[in-house]
C-alpha positions in Angstrom: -99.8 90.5 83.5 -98.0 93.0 81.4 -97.2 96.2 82.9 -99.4 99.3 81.0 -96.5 101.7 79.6 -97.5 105.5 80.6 -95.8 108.6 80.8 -95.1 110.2 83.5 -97.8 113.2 83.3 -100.2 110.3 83.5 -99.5 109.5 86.9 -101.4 112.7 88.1 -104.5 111.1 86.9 -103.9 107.9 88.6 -102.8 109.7 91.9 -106.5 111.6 91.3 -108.0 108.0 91.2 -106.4 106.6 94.3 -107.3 109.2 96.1 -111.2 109.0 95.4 -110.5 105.2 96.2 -111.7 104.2 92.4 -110.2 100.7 91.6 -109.7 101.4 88.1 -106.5 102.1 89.6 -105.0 99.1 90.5 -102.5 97.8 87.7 -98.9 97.4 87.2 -97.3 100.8 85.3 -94.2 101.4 83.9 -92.8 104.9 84.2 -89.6 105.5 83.0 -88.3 101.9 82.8 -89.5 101.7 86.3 -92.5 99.5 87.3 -94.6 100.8 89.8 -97.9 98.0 90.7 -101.0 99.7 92.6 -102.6 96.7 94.4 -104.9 96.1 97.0 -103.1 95.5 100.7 -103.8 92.4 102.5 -106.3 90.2 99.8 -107.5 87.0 100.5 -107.2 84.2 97.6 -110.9 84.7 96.9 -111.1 88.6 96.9 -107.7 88.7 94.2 -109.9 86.1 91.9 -113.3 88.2 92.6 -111.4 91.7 91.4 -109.6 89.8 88.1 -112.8 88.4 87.5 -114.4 91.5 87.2 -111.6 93.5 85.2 -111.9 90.9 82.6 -115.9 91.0 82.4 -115.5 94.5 82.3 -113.2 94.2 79.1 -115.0 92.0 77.2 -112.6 88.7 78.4 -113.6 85.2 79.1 -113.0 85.2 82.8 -111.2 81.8 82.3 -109.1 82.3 79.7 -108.6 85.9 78.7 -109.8 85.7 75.4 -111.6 88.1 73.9 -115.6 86.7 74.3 -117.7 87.8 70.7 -120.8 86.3 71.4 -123.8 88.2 73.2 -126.4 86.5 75.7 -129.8 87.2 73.8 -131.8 87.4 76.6 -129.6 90.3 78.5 -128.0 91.7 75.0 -124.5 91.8 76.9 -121.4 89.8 76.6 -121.4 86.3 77.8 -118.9 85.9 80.6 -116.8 83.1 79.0 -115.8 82.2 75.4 -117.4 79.5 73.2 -114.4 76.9 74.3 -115.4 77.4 78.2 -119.1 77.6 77.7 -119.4 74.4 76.0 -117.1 73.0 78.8 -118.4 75.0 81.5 -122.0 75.8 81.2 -123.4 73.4 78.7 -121.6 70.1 79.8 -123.2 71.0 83.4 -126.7 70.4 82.2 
């Protein structure tokens, strides 16, 4: 992933967020030409996939993919969790 380009008065905010322990922020930040990556220590394979997972649901991404889900569940009125590629592969080729 792409490192999000801030400026360096933003870095106060993220400080703030770290130290309330709010994972909104873990990223990778470029400050100045230098990169500086906020991450969880000591992840398991499962806990890494859990937390991408749930910053791309959060975003509006198929959780496969990345690409940017359009179509709403009608049932729950909320974003379906994968794209119309991965649901048709996914979910529908299940049943």
């Amino acid at each position: 992933m792409k490192p999000k380009s801030i400026k360096p008065d933003e870095l106060n905010k993220i400080f703030s967020e770290l130290k309330k322990g709010e994972e909104s922020a873990i990223g990778s930040y470029l400050v100045k030409g230098v990169r500086l990556q906020i991450s969880k220590y000591n992840l398991s394979g499962a806990e890494r996939v859990q937390l991408l997972y749930k910053r791309r649901r959060a975003q509006g991404l198929c959780i496969v993919c990345g690409k940017k889900v359009t179509k709403k569940n009608p049932s729950t009125d909320q974003l379906y969790r994968l794209c119309e590629e991965h649901r048709n592969k996914i979910d529908k080729g299940s049943k």
